[in-house]
C-alpha positions, 0 to 999 in steps of 0.5 A: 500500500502506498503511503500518504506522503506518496500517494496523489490526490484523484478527483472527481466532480459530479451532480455538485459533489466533488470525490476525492481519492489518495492513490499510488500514482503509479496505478494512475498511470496503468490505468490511463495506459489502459491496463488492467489494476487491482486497486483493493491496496492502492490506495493511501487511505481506504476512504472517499474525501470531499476534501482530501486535504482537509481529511472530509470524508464523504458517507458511505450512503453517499457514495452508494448513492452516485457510483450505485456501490461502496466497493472502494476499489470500484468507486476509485476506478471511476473516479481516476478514469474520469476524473483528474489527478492532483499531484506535486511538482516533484512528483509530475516530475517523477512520473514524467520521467517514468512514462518518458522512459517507457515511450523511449523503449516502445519507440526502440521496440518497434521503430526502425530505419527505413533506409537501412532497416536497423533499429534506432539505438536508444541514445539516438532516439533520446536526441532527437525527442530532446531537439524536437522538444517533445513534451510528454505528458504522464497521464496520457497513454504511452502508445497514443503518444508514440504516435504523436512523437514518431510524427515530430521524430520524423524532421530530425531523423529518418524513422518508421514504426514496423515489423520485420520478417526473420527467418532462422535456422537452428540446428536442433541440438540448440532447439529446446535453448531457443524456442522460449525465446523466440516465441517471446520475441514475435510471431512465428509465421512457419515452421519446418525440420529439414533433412539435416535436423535444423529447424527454420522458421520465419519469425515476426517481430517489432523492427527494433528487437532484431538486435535483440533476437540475434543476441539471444540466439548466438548467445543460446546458440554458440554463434551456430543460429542463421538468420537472414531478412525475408524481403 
């Protein structure tokens, strides 16, 4: 549970009452993002405030009145997904960087160099945001942003958001060492053993984890995995 001195203030106003909610910002932020949060220990203080600050608390008839529930967990949903998020400077400044970070690796992940089909390496991408000012906002989805900022990035440097199609071939003494990994990387379109006992595949992935895939494969591989663009 997030402590009281950390926690953000979540309000809501609605039908002339105002609801207010202590709650760790970092589930502010995957619920803007979309994702799915378990707020039963979330929040700072199990209690709904007209004022926060002032410690008013609002009756649980009240609140059975507008959200029609006294689940704690259910009215604070509704009041961070619809509402507004109150924090400090220091901690927008906190959360900034956490989403900036985030939209920094999505943009690695799944963008790359449409002239040379490399993916771009982080620092690059950290450049360009900087010179082309990029403001990130902490309460808005990473993905929606990304789209925005690749759309800026596009003035500074040469970028696409993609996908790439790899195909490999493993020997199959290395098989069971691989797989895992690359099942999590992407998507595999085909799969076949041939003569030899290789394996090969074409394997789907984000442009930006191919000099990942290839990592994980000369390390599980000892260098004997093949890899090669499929046009």
């Amino acid at each position: 549970m997030v402590t009281v001195e950390d926690a953000v203030v979540a309000r809501w106003e609605t039908q002339g009452s105002r609801f207010e909610v202590l709650v760790d910002p970092a589930a502010v932020q995957d619920l803007k993002d979309g994702k799915k949060v378990d707020l039963s220990d979330k929040l700072a203080l199990d209690q709904v405030f007209k004022d926060a600050k002032k410690g008013d608390k609002i009756s649980e008839e009240h609140l059975e009145r507008t959200f029609h529930t006294r689940n704690l967990a259910e009215i604070a949903r509704v009041i961070i997904t619809k509402g507004e998020v109150q924090v400090t400077t220091d901690q927008r400044h906190k959360l900034q960087e956490a989403k900036h970070r985030q939209i920094v690796a999505t943009i690695v992940r799944n963008a790359m160099n449409p002239q040379t089909g490399a993916p771009h390496p982080p620092q690059r991408i950290e450049a360009a945001m900087l010179e082309a000012k990029v403001h990130v906002d902490p309460f808005r989805p990473a993905d929606v942003q990304v789209e925005e900022i690749i759309q800026k990035l596009r003035t500074i440097l040469p970028i696409r958001l993609d996908s790439v199609r790899v195909k490999l071939k493993v020997p199959a003494q290395f098989y069971p060492k691989v797989i895992g990994d690359v099942k999590g990387l992407g998507k595999l379109t085909e799969e076949e053993w041939l003569s030899d006992g290789s394996w090969t595949a074409v394997l789907e992935i984000p442009a930006g984890v191919q000099t990942e895939l290839h990592e994980k494969l000369n390390a599980r591989t000892k260098g004997a995995a093949e890899t090669a663009l499929v046009k």
